[in-house]
N, C-alpha and C positions, 0 to 999 in steps of 0.2 A: 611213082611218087607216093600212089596210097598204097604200095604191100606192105608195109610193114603196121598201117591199121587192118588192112585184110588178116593177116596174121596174126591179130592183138586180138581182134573181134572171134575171130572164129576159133582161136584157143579158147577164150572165155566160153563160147556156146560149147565146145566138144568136151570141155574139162566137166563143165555143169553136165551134158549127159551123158556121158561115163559114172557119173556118182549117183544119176536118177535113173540110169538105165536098171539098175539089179530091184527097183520096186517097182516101174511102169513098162520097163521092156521098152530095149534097141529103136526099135520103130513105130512105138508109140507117138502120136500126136502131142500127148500132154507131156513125155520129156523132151519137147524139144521145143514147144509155146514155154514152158519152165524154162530154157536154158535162156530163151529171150528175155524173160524175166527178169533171172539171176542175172543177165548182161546189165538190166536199166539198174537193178540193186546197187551193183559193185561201182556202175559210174556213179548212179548220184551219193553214193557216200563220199567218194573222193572227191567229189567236185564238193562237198560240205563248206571248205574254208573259203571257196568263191562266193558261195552261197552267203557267208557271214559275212564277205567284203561288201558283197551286194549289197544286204541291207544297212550294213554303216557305210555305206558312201548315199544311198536314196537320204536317210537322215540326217547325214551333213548337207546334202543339199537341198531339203526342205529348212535344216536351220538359215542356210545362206540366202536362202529365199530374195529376204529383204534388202541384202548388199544387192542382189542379181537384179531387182528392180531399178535401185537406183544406179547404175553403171548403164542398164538399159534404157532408161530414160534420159542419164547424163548425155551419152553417146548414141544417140535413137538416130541421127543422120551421119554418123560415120560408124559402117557394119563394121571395117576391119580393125578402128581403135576399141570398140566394141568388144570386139572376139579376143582382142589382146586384153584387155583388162578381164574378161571376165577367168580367161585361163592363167592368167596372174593370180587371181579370186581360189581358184582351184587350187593349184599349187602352191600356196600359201595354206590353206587349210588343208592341205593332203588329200583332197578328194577327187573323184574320176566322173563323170555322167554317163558313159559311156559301160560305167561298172555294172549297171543292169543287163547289162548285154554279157557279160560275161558267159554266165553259165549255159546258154544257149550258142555261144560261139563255142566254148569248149565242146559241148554235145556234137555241134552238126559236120564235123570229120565223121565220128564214131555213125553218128545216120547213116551219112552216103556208103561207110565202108560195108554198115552193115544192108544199105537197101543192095551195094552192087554183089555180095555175098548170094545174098538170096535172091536176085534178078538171072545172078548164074546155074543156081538153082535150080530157078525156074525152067530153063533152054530144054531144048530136047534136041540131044540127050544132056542131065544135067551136067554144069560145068563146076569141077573143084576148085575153090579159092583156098587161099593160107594153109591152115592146117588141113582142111576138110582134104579126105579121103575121097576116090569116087565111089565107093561103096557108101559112105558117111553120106556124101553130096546125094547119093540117090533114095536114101531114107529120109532124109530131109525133104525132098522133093514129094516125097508120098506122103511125109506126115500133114494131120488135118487138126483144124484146130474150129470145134465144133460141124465136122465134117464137110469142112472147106480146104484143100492144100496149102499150107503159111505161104507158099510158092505163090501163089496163082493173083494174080489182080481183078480189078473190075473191069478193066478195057480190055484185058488179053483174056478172059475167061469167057464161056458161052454157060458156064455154068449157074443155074438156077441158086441153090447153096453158094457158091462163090459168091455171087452178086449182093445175097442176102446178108451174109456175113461180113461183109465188106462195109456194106451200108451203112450193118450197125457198129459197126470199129467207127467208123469216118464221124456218125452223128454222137458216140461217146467222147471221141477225140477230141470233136468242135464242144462238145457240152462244156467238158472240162477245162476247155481253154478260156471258152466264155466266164463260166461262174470260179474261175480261178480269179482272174482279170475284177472281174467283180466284187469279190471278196475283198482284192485288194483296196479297189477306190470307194467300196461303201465302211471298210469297217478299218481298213489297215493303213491311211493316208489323213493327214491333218486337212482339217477343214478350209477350204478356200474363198476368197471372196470375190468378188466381180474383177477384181485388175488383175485375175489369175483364168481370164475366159481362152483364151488360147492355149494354154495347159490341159484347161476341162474339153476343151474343143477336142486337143489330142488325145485325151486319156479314152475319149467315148468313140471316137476313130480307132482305135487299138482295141475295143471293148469288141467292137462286132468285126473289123477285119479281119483279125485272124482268124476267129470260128470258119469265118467265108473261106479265107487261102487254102487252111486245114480242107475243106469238104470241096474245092476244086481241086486241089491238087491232090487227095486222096485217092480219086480212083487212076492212081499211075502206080500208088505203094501197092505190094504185096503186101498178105496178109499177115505175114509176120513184121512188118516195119508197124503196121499200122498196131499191131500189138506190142510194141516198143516204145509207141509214138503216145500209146494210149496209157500205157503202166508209166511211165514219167511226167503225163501229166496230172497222174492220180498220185502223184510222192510230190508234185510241186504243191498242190493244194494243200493236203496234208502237212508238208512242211510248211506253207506258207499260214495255215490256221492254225500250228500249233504255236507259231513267234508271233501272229497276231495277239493270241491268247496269253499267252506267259510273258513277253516281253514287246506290245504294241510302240510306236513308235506316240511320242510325246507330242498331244494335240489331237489324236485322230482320234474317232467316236469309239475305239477299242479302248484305246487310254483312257477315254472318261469313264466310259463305263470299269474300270477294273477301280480306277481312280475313288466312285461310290458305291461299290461292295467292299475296299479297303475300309471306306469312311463310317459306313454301313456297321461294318464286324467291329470297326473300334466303341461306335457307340454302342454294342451289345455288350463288348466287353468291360467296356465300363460302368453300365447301369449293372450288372450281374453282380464287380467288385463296390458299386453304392449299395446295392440292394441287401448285401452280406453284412456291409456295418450297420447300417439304416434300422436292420434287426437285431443287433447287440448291443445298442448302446441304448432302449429304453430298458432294455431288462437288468443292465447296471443300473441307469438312474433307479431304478423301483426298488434293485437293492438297496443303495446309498442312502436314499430318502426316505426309503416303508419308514415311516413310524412306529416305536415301540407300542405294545399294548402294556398298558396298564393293569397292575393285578388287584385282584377283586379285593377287599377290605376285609375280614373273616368276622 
C-alpha cells in the first residue's frame, strides 16, 4: 500500500544525490543528510497552499468565536444538537477545525515512508526500498551525519557518537516544537478572556506534549528521520514568524503591535510634511509684510 511513497521518497533522496554527489562525493555523509534536507524543502513548498488554508480557516474560526459560544451555551445539555449546529456554523462560513491538522496529516505518509526507507537501511545487510539500489542502500547505510550513521538509532545503537547525536536531534526537535507552539499563542493568536479557559487549558496541553511525545518517541527514529523531523520544524517556525510578522491575524499582540508602528510612521510622516510648511510660510509673511524703508531727505 506504501510503495509507491517508498518510491516517491527515495526518488527524491537519490535525484538530490546524484546532483550533490559530483561536489561532496558518492558516500559522503553530508550528500545524503542534504538529500533529507532537499526531501523536507520540496514537501513543504507544496504543502504551501494547505499551509494558507490553515491559517484562514484558524482566523475564521477565531472570528466565529462568538457564534460558537453562543450555540454552546444555547445547547450546553444536548451534545449532539450541539455538534449539529455548530457544523451547520462551519459550513455556512466555509470553514474546517480540523484544517490545522492538515499539513501534519499530509506530512506523516511521507515520515513513515521515509523512517521505513531508512529502518531498511539500517538491517544487516541493508535492505533496498523504491528506487534505492543495494549499492545506493549500502552507502546510505555508512554515511554519518556528524559521525553518527543517519541509519542507526538510540535503542538499536551501543554507540557512544550515536547516542550523543541522537540526543541532541531529539532535544532540538522538542525545542523547536515547543517555541514554535509558543510563538504561536504569545504573539500569533487574539487575546482571550476568562470564558475561553478550556481553549487556554488546551493550548498549554499542546504547548509541552508534544516536546514530551517528540523526545519519547525519538529514540526509536533513526538519525536521519530525526533530521527530517528537525529541518521541518525549523521551516514551520520560520514560516510561522514570518505570517506572524507581515500578515498577524487581527487582535493578537502581533496585530497590535504592527497596528502602532503603522500609527507610529504616520505620525512622523506627518509632522515631517507640518514641519516643511510650518517653515515657509513665515518667510512669506516677512516677505508680504517687511515694510518699506523710507528714503533719507537730501
Amino acid at each position: 500500500m506504501l510503495d509507491p511513497l517508498y518510491w516517491l521518497v527515495s526518488a527524491v533522496m537519490v535525484a538530490i544525490h546524484r546532483a550533490l554527489s559530483p561536489v561532496f562525493g558518492e558516500t559522503s555523509g553530508v550528500t545524503w543528510s542534504l538529500s533529507i534536507v532537499g526531501l523536507v524543502v520540496l514537501i513543504r513548498v507544496l504543502l504551501i497552499p494547505l499551509f494558507v488554508r490553515q491559517i484562514k480557516s484558524q482566523r475564521a474560526l477565531t472570528a466565529l468565536s462568538p457564534e460558537m459560544k453562543k450555540i454552546q451555551q444555547k445547547y450546553k445539555d444536548d451534545r449532539q444538537k450541539q455538534s449539529e449546529e455548530l457544523m451547520k456554523l462551519y459550513k455556512t462560513h466555509k470553514t474546517n477545525p480540523l484544517a490545522s491538522c492538515f499539513p501534519i496529516i499530509a506530512q506523516a505518509p511521507i515520515f513513515f515512508a521515509l523512517f521505513t526507507v531508512l529502518n531498511g537501511i539500517g538491517k544487516n545487510p541493508p535492505q533496498a526500498r523504491g528506487t534505492f539500489t543495494q549499492t545506493l542502500a549500502e552507502q546510505a547505510a555508512q554515511a554519518e551525519f556528524f559521525g553518527a550513521p543517519i541509519s542507526q538509532t538510540f535503542l538499536g545503537s551501543s554507540n557512544a557518537t550515536v547516542k550523543l547525536v541522537t540526543v541532541l536531534l531529539i532535544i532540538f526537535m522538542s525545542l523547536t516544537t515547543f517555541t514554535t507552539q509558543r510563538q504561536l499563542m504569545v504573539k500569533g493568536m487574539p487575546k482571550m478572556d476568562s470564558s475561553n479557559n478550556m481553549m487556554l487549558q488546551q493550548q498549554k496541553i499542546l504547548l509541552y506534549l508534544f516536546p514530551v511525545i517528540f523526545a519519547v518517541s525519538g529514540v526509536n527514529f533513526p538519525i536521519g528521520v530525526l533530521i527530517y523531523w528537525s529541518t521541518t520544524n525549523l521551516w514551520t517556525w520560520g514560516q510561522q514568524y514570518y505570517v506572524i510578522k507581515r500578515n498577524p491575524a487581527p487582535g493578537s499582540p502581533a496585530w497590535e503591535e504592527l497596528q502602532r508602528k503603522r500609527g507610529l510612521a504616520e505620525k512622523e510622516e506627518s509632522s515631517e510634511q507640518g514641519g516643511g510648511v510650518a517653515t515657509q510660510e513665515p518667510e512669506k509673511k516677512g516677505q508680504r509684510f517687511q515694510p518699506k524703508k523710507r528714503k533719507k531727505n537730501k
